[in-house]
C-alpha positions in Angstrom: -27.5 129.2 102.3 -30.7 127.1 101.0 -30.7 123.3 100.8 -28.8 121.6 98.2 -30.1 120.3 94.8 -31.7 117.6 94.8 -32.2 115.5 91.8 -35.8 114.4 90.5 -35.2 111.4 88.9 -32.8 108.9 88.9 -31.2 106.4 86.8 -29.7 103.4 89.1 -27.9 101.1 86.9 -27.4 97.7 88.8 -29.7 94.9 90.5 -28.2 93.3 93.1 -28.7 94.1 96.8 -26.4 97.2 97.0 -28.6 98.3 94.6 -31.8 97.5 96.0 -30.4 98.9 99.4 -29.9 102.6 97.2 -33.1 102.2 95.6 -34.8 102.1 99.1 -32.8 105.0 100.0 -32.7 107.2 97.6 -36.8 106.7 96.4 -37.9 107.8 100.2 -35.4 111.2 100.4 -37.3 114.4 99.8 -37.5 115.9 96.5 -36.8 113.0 94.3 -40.1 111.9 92.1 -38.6 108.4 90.7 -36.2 106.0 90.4 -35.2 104.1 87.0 -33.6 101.1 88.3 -31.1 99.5 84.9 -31.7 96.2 84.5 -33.0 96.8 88.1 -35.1 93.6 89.6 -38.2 91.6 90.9 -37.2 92.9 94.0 -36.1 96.4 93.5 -39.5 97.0 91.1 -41.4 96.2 94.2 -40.2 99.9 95.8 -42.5 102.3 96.1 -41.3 105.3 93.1 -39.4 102.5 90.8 -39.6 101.5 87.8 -37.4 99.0 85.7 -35.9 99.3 82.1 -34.4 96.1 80.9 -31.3 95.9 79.4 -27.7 95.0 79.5 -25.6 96.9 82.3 -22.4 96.4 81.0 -23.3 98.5 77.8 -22.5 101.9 77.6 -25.0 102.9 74.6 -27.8 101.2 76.1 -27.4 103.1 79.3 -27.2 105.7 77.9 -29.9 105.6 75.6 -32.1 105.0 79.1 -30.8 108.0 80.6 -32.1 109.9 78.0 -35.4 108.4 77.5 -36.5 108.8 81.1 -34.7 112.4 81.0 -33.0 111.7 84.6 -31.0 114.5 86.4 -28.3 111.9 87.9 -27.2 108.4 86.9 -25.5 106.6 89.9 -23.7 103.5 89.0 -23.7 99.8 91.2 -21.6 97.5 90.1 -18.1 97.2 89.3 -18.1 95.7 85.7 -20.5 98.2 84.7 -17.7 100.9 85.5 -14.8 98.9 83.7 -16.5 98.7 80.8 -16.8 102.7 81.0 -20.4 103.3 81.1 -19.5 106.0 83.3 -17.5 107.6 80.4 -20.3 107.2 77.8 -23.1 108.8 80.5 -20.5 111.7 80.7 -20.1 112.3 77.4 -23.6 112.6 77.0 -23.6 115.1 79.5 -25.6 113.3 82.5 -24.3 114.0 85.5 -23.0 110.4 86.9 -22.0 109.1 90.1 -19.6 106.8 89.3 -16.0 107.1 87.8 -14.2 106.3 84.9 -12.9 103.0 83.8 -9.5 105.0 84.1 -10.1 106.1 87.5 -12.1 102.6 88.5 -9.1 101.0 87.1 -8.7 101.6 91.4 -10.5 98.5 91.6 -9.9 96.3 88.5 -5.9 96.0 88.5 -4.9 95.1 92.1 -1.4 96.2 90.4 -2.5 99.4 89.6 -3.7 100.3 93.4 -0.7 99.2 94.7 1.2 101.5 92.3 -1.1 104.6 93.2 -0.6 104.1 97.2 3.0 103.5 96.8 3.4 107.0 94.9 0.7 108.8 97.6 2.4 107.3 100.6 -0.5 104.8 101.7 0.6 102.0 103.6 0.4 98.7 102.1 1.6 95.3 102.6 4.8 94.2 100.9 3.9 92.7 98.0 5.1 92.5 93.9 2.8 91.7 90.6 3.6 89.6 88.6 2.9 88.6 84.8 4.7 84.8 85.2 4.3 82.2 87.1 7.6 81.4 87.9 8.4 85.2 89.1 5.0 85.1 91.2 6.0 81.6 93.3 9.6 82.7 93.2 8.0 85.8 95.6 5.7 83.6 97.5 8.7 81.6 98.4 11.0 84.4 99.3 7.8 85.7 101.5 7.6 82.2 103.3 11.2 81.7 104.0 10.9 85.5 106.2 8.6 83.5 107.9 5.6 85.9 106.4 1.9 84.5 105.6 0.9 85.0 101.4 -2.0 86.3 100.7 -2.9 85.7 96.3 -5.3 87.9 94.5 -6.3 87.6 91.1 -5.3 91.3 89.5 -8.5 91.8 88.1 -12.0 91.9 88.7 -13.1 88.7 90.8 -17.0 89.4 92.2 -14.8 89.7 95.8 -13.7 86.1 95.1 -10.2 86.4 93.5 -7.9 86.7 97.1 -6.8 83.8 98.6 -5.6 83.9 102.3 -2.9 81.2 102.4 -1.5 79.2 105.6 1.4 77.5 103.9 3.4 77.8 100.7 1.8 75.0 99.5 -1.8 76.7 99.5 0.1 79.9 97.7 1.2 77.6 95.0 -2.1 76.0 94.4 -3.9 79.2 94.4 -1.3 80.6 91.6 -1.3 77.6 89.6 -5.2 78.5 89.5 -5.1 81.7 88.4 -2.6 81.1 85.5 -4.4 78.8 84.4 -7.6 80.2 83.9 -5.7 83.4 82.6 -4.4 81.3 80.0 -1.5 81.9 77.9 1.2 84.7 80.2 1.3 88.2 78.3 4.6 89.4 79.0 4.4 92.9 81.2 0.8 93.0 82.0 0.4 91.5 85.4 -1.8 88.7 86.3 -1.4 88.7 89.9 -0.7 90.3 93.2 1.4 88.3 95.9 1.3 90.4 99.6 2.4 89.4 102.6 -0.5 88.7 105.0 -1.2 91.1 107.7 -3.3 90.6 110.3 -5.9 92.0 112.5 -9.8 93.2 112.4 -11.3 94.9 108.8 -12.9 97.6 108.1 -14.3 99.2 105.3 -14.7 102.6 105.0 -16.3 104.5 102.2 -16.2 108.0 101.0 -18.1 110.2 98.5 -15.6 112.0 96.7 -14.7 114.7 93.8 -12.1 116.8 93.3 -13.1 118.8 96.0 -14.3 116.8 98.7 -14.3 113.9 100.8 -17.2 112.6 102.9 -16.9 109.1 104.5 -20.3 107.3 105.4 -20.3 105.4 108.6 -17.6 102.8 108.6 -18.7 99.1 108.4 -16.8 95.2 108.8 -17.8 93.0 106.3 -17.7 89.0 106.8 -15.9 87.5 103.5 -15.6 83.4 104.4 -18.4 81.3 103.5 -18.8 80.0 107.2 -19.1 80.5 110.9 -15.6 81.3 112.3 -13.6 82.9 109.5 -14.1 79.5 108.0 -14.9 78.1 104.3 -14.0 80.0 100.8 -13.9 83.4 100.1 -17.0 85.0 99.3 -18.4 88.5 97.9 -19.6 88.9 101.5 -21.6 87.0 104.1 -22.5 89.7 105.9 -21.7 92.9 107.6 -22.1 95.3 110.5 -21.8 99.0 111.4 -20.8 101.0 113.8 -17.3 99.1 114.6 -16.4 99.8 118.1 -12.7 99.2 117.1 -12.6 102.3 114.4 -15.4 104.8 116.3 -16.8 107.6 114.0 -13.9 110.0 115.7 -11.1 108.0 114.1 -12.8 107.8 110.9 -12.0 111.8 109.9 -8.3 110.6 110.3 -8.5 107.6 108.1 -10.0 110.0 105.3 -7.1 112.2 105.2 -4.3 109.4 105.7 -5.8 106.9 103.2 -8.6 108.4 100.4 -7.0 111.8 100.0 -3.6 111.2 99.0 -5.1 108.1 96.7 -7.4 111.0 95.2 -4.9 113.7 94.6 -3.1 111.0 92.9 -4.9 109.5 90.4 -6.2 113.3 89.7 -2.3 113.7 88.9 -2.7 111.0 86.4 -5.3 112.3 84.8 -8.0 110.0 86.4 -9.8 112.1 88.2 -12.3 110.6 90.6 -16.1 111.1 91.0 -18.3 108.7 92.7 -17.5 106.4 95.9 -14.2 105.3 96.8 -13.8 102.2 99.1 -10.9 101.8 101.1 -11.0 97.7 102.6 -8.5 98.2 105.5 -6.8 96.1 108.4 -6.2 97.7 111.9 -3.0 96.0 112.7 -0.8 96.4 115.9 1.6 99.1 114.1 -1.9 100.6 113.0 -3.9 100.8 109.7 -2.9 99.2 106.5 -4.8 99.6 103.1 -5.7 95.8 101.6 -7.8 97.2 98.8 -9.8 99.9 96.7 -13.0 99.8 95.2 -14.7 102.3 93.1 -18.3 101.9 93.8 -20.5 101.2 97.1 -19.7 97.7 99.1 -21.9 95.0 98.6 -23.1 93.6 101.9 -21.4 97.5 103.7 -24.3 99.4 102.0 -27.2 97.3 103.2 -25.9 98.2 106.7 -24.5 101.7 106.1 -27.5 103.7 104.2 -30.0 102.9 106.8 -27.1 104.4 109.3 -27.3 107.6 107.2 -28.9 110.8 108.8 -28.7 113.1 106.1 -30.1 112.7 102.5 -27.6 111.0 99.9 -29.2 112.6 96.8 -27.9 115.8 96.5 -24.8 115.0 97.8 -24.3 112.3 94.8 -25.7 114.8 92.0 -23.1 117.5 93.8 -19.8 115.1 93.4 -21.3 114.1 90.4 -20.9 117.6 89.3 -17.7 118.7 91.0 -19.0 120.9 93.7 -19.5 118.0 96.7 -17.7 120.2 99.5 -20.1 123.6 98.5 -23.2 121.0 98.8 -22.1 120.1 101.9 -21.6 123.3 103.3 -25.1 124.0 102.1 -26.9 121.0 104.2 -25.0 122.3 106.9 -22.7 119.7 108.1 -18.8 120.1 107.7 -15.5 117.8 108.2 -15.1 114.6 106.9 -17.8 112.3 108.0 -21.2 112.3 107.1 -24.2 112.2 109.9 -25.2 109.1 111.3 -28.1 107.7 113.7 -26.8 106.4 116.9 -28.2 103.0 116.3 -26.8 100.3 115.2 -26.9 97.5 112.1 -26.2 94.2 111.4 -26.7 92.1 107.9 -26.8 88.6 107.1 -26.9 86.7 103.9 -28.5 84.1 103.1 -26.7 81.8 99.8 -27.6 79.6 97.6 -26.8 76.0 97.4 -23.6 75.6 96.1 -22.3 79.0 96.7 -19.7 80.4 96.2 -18.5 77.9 93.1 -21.5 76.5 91.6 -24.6 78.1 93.3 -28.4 76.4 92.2 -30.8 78.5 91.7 -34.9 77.8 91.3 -35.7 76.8 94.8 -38.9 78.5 96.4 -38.2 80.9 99.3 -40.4 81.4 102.0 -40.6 83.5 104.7 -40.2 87.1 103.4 -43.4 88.5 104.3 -42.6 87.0 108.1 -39.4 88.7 108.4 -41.0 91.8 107.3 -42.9 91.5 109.9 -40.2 91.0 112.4 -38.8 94.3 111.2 -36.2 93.1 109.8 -35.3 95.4 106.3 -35.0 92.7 103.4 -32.8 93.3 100.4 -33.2 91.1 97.3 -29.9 90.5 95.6 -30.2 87.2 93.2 -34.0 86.5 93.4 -37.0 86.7 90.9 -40.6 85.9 91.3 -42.2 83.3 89.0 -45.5 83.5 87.2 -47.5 82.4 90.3 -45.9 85.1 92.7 -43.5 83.0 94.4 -40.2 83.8 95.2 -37.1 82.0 93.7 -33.6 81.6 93.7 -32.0 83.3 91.1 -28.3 83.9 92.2 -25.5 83.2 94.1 -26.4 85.7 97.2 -30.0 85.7 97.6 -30.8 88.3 99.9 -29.5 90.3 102.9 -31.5 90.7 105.9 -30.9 93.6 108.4 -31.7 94.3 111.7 -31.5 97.8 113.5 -31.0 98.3 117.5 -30.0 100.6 120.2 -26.0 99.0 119.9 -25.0 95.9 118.1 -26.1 93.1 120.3 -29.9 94.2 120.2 -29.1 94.7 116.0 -27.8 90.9 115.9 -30.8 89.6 117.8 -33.4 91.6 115.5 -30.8 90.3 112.2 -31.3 86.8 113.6 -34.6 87.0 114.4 -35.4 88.2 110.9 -33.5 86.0 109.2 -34.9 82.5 111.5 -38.4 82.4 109.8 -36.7 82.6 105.7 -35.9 79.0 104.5 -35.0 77.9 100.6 -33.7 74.9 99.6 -30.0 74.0 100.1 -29.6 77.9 102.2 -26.5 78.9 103.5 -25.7 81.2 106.0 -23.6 82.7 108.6 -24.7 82.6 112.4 -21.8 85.0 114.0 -21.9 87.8 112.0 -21.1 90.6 114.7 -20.3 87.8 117.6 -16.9 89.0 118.1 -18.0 92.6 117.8 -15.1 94.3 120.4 -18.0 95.6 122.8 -19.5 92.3 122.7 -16.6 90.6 124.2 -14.8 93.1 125.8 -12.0 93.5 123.6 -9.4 97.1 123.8 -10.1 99.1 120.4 -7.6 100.0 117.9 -7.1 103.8 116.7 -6.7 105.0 113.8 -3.8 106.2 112.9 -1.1 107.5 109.9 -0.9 105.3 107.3 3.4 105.6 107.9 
C-alpha cells in the first residue's frame, strides 16, 4: 500500500497553547504547504508555514467562510466552545473535511450529565454520582454521600475552561461549592441539570487520548496532567499547571487495554444515538486500587497533555486527522503501516510547566513584560504561547490567564524535569506563577509499584 493522504493546507481554529503545540506539529510533517491558524496568535504566527486570519472562533459562518477562502483540505478544531457552538457542524455542511465533532457528539464534554449517562448505558465505570437541576436535591445527595463516609467531588455540568470541579474534604466545602454554582446559574430550570455530585475516588490520573471515527481508535501516548494552582496538589483548580508523559504507572502496554474498556464502548454508543464521533476523544481517568475509573470526557485535544504528547509522537498526525476526518482512520492506519491501538511513540520522555498570570485562576492581570523567551530557547526547552501578545515595540506581554508552557525532552522523566526546569528558570513576568513539582512524584522517581490497567467492571 502507498503512504496515506496527506492534507496541504490546514485550517487550525484556536490560539491557545494546544493550538500552538498542533501548529508546530503539524507545519513541520511532510507534505503539508501551510497552516491557517483561526484567530490563531502572536505566538502561533511566529511558526514557520503559518499564517493568521482574524476572526471570532466561536462562529460557525466565519469559520467557515475562512475555510473556503484559503481552500484548506482539513479543518481541525482546538477548543471546546468552538465545538459547542457547532462549528464543527457548519464546516461539515460545507463539505470540509473536519477534525472535530459535533456539538451533539461534543455534548461528551459540555454536560457532565450527559457523559455519565453515555458510560452508564456502555458499561464504563464511573463514580457513584446523580445530577441534579435543584439545589435542595444536589445537597440532599452530598449529604447522603458524607454520611457513607464517601468524599464529594462538585462539578459544574457544563463547560468550565477545566475550572468547574471542586474536590471537597468536608460537607461543608460541598455546600459552599453548590451554593456557587446555583447561584451563578441563576434562576433553577426544572429537568435540565446544573450539576454533577460524585463520590470522590482516589488515586493517580491519567489522561489518555484517542483519534477516533467510526472505524477506528488510535490512542496517543498517555499523559498526567497537574490541575491545582500550587506545589503539592495545593491551591484552586486550574485548566492545568502542567503535565508529563510517559506515566510509569499506565506503560504504553496497558494503554491498548484502556482503549477498548473505556473509548470504544463510549464510541459505539453515542454512534447509537446518532452522535457519531469524529475527532479526539479524551478520557481523564483515575487508577484506583479496584483499577481504572472514568472521571471525565473531552472532545478535543488536552490543554497542557498536547504540549507534552505531540512532541512524543513518531508518526505524522496529518493524514491520520484528514483520514478520521473522513471516516476511513483504521484503512489510513493500515496504510502507514502500524496496527493495534496505540500510535508510535519516541522513547524519550516530556515534561511541561506553566507559567500564570498574576491573579490566576480567578482574576488573572495581564500587560506585564515577559522576558526570557529567547534564553529558554536556547536552553532547548520547546516554548508554547498560550495567552501572550507582542506590543508595538516587540516585547512580549501578558495577555491571558496561562501564559505559556515550557517543555523539556530527556532520555526518562527525571533528565525531562531538569531540562523543563532549566527552561523555565531564566522566564520572569510580573506577578508569575508556577508549579515546581510537576513530575516529582513520577512512580519511577520515587520508587513507587505501578498500577495496571484493567476492565472498567
Amino acid at each position: 500500500m502507498g503512504p496515506a493522504r496527506t492534507p496541504r493546507r490546514i485550517l487550525l481554529v484556536g490560539g491557545g497553547g494546544r493550538e500552538h503545540a498542533l501548529a508546530v506539529r503539524l507545519a513541520g510533517e511532510p507534505g503539508v504547504v501551510s497552516i491557517v491558524a483561526f484567530p490563531g496568535s502572536d505566538g502561533i504566527a511566529s511558526v514557520p508555514g503559518v499564517s493568521i486570519v482574524a476572526g471570532d472562533p466561536l462562529d460557525p459562518a466565519a469559520v467557515v467562510a475562512a475555510a473556503i477562502t484559503t481552500r484548506v483540505d482539513l479543518a481541525v478544531i482546538g477548543p471546546e466552545a468552538s465545538l459547542a457552538a457547532g462549528v464543527a457542524d457548519a464546516l461539515v455542511a460545507a463539505g470540509i473535511p473536519t477534525f472535530g465533532p459535533t456539538a451533539a457528539a461534543a455534548r461528551i464534554e459540555s454536560s457532565k450529565a450527559f457523559c455519565h449517562a453515555v458510560a452508564d448505558a456502555a458499561g464504563v465505570r464511573m463514580a457513584r454520582s446523580g445530577a441534579f437541576a435543584a439545589l435542595g436535591a444536589a445537597a440532599a445527595f452530598a449529604a447522603a454521600l458524607d454520611a457513607d463516609g464517601r468524599g464529594i467531588v462538585v462539578k459544574a455540568d457544563g463547560l468550565a475552561a477545566g475550572k468547574g470541579v471542586t474536590v471537597c474534604d468536608t460537607l461543608d466545602e460541598a455546600t459552599a461549592a453548590l451554593d456557587a454554582i446555583f447561584r451563578d446559574a441563576g434562576r433553577e430550570t426544572p429537568g435540565v441539570p446544573r450539576v454533577v455530585v460524585e463520590e470522590r475516588l482516589r488515586g493517580p490520573e491519567a489522561s489518555v487520548i484517542v483519534l477516533a471515527d467510526e472505524t477506528a481508535a488510535i490512542a496517543l501516548p498517555a499523559a498526567r496532567d497537574h490541575k491545582r494552582l500550587g506545589d503539592g496538589d495545593t491551591g484552586p483548580n486550574t485548566g492545568g499547571m502542567g503535565a508529563y508523559s510517559p506515566l510509569p504507572d499506565l506503560p504504553d502496554a496497558n494503554v491498548a487495554g484502556i482503549v477498548a474498556s473505556f473509548h470504544v464502548p463510549i464510541l459505539a454508543e453515542l454512534a447509537r444515538l446518532g452522535a457519531p464521533f469524529r475527532g479526539a476523544l479524551y478520557a481523564g481517568l483515575i487508577l484506583t486500587a479496584d483499577g481504572p475509573a472514568l472521571l471525565e470526557c473531552n472532545a478535543r485535544f488536552g490543554d497542557p497533555e498536547s504540549q507534552v504528547i505531540l512532541p512524543r509522537c513518531a508518526a505524522p498526525l496529518a493524514p491520520l486527522l484528514l483520514a478520521a476526518a473522513e471516516g476511513r482512520l483504521a484503512a489510513a492506519a493500515a496504510e502507514a503501516g502500524f496496527a493495534g491501538r496505540l500510535l508510535p511513540s519516541t522513547p524519550e520522555a516530556a515534561v511541561g510547566i506553566v507559567l500564570a498570570a498574576a491573579g490566576y485562576p480567578a482574576a488573572p492581570r495581564s500587560g506585564a513584560a515577559i522576558t526570557g523567551l529567547a534564553e529558554a530557547d536556547a536552553q532547548g526547552g520547546l516554548v508554547f504561547h498560550a495567552g501572550t501578545a507582542r506590543d508595538a515595540g516587540g516585547t512580549w506581554r501578558v495577555r491571558g490567564g496561562r501564559v505559556l508552557t515550557v517543555v523539556g525532552l530527556g532520555a526518562d522523566l527525571a533528565a525531562a524535569r531538569v531540562a523543563a526546569e532549566r527552561a523555565v528558570d531564566g522566564i520572569d513576568f510580573d506577578g508569575l506563577q508556577r508549579r515546581h513539582d510537576i513530575a516529582a512524584a513520577a512512580p519511577a522517581l520515587r520508587g513507587v509499584v505501578p498500577v495496571t490497567a484493567g476492565t472498567p467492571r
